[in-house]
N, C-alpha and C positions, 0 to 999 in steps of 0.2 A: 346505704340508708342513713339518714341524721339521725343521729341521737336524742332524744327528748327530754327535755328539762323541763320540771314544776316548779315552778317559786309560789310560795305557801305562805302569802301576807298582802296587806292591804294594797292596795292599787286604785286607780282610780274609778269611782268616783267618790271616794273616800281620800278625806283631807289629813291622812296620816302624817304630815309633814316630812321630816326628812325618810322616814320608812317606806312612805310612797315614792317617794322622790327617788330612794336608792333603789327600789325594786324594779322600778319602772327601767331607769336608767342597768339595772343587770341584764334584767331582761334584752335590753337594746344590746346589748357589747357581746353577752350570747350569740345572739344572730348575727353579727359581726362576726363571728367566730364561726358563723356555719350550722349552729344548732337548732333544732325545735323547738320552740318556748312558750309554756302556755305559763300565764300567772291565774292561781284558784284564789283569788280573792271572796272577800263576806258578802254576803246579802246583808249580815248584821253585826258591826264592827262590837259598839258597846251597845246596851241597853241604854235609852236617853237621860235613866235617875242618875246610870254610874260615871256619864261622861260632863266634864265640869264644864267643857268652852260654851263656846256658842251654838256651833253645826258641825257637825262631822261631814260635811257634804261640802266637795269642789266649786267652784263655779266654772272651773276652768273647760278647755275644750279637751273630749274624750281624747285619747292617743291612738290615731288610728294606724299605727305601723307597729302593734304590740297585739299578741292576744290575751285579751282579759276575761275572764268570764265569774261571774258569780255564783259563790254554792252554799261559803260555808257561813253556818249562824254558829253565831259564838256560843249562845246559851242554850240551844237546842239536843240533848242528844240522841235522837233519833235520826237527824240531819246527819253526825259527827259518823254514826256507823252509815248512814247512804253514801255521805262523802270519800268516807275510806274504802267503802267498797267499790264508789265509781274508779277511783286511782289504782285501786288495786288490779282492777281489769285495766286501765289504761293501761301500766304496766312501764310508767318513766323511763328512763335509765339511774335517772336521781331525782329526788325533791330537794328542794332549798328552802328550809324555812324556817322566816324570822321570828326570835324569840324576845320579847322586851319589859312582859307583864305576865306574872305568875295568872291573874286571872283568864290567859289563853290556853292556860297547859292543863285543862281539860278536853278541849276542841282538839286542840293539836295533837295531845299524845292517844289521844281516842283514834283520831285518823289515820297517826302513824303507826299504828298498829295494826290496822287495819290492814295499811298496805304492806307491812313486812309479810304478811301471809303468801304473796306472790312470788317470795324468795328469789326477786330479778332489783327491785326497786331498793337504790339505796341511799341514805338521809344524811345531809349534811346541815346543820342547824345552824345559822349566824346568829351570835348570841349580845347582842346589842345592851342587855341586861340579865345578870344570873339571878343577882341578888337583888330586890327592888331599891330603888330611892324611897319610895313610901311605903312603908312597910303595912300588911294584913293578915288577919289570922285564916291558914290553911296555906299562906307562902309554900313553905319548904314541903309540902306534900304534893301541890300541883305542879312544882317546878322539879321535885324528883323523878314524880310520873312521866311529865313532858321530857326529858332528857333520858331519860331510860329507854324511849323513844328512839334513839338519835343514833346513826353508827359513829360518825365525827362530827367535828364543830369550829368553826370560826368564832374566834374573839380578836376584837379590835385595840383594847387598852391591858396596861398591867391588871389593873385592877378587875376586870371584867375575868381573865386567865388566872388570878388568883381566887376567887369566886366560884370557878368552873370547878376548880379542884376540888373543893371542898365534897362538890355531889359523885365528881368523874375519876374516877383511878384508873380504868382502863382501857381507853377509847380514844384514841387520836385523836390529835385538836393542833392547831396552828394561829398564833397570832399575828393578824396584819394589820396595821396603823386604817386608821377610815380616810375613803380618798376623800378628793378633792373633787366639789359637783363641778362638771364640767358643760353640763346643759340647760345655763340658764342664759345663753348668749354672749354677745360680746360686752368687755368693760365698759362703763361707760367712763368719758373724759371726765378726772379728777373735778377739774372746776367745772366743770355744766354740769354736775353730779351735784356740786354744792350750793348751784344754784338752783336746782331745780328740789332740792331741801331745806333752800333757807338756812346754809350754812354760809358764816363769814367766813372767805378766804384764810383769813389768820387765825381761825379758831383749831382747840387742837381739839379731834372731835373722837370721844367711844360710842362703840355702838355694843349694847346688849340688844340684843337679836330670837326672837322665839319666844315659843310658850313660856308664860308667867307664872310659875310655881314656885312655894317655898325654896324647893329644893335647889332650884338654880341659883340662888345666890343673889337675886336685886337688893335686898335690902342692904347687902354687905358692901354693893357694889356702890349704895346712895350714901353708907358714910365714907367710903373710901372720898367719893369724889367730893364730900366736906373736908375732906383733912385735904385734898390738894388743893381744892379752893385756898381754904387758910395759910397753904406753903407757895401757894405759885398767885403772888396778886398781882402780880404785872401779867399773869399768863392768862390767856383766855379760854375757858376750857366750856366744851360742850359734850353734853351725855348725851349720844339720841336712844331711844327707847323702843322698839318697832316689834312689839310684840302684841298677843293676846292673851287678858286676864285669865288666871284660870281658878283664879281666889279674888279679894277683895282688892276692885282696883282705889279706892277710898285711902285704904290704908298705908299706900303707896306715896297716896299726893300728900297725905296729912304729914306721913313721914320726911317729902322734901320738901314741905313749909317748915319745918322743924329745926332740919337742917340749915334750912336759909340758903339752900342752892335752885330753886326756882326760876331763877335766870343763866342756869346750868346745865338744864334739862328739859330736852322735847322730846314730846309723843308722838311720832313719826306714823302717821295711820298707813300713808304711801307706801310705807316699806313694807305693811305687812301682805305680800304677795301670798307666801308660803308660810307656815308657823314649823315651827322645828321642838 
């Protein structure tokens, strides 16, 4: 008889970005493997006040060689004990579930407790974030709950594994580098790539890629590419940009008028397929 695996995070039709994208893609290499794989994805990822983009919603087409099914609301807890009681009787072999936002380790560790009452089911957490980027008050109480949760855990970076310690003293964990997506087709040719971008063959081009937040760094990355404008003036440098705002996109342009790299810098709408 297969084994059964639950992966315990968003999936489609939810535009998680790379979270979907890896889940989706575990799921698939699973069944590669010969496993049973259901993903329990949300009916309700965020509430629409707490989510800053646009949509939380794919346009893309459903994946029909996965099974996806929707149960769990994030802000529900009456849902959080239905949910762990459904798993609990399901009866896994393991859950796998991804951790990134302190504000899920109410849902999460509700459920996972639920389902340790079955004394068969056991939890491996990928921990993609221990500590937030943006921090809020009640952090380190819903992210101790949630991993208290957990029997082991996946971290990806140092810093993610230094983190971990902080809440985990005794509970197994293994750090592995994040792969490399390998399911979004083949490359396309350099130059028909740069043609179909409106990039000049000579140009030497960055690409900052994914959601638009503080935290990731664009503004740092707008005067960087001032000072190489001012050191490379024979060079031709282009910044493409293929993200979605998740703050003021205003402040961004105002910022490279400022700079005086305006003919430095595109806004690539085309690239944004997937937001990360």
């Amino acid at each position: 008889m297969k084994k059964h695996i639950v992966i315990l995070g968003p999936a489609h039709p939810f535009r998680g970005g790379g979270i979907t994208t890896f889940n989706e893609r575990l799921a698939r290499e699973f069944q590669h493997q010969c496993y049973h794989v259901t993903i329990y994805n949300f009916t309700l990822q965020y509430p629409s006040f707490l989510f800053p983009g646009k949509t939380q919603y794919s346009t893309e087409k459903a994946p029909e060689d996965i099974k996806i099914v929707q149960r769990l609301n994030s802000i529900n807890p009456i849902n959080w004990v239905s949910v762990g009681n459904e798993l609990q009787q399901l009866k896994p072999d393991l859950i796998i579930v991804r951790f990134w936002i302190p504000f899920m380790g109410a849902a999460f560790g509700t459920v996972l407790r639920r389902v340790k009452k079955n004394h068969h089911t056991k939890i491996i957490a990928i921990t993609d974030n221990v500590i937030p980027h943006e921090k809020r008050i009640g952090d380190t109480e819903l992210t101790k709950y949630f991993l208290g949760a957990c029997d082991a855990f996946v971290t990806m970076s140092d810093k993610v594994t230094k983190d971990l310690k902080q809440f985990v003293k005794n509970k197994p964990f293994v750090q592995i580098p994040h792969p490399l997506y390998d399911n979004f087709g083949k490359a396309v040719d350099k130059y028909e790539a740069r043609k179909h971008l409106d990039l000049k063959d000579d140009e030497k081009v960055l690409l900052f890629f994914g959601f638009i937040r503080k935290y990731k760094g664009l503004d740092i990355l707008l005067e960087a590419m001032a000072i190489l404008k001012q050191d490379n003036n024979n060079t031709k440098l282009k910044l493409v940009i293929a993200g979605e705002f998740y703050e003021s996109e205003e402040m961004y342009r105002e910022k490279i008028k400022d700079l005086n790299i305006g003919d430095n810098v595109s806004f690539n709408l085309q690239l944004r397929l997937r937001g990360i």
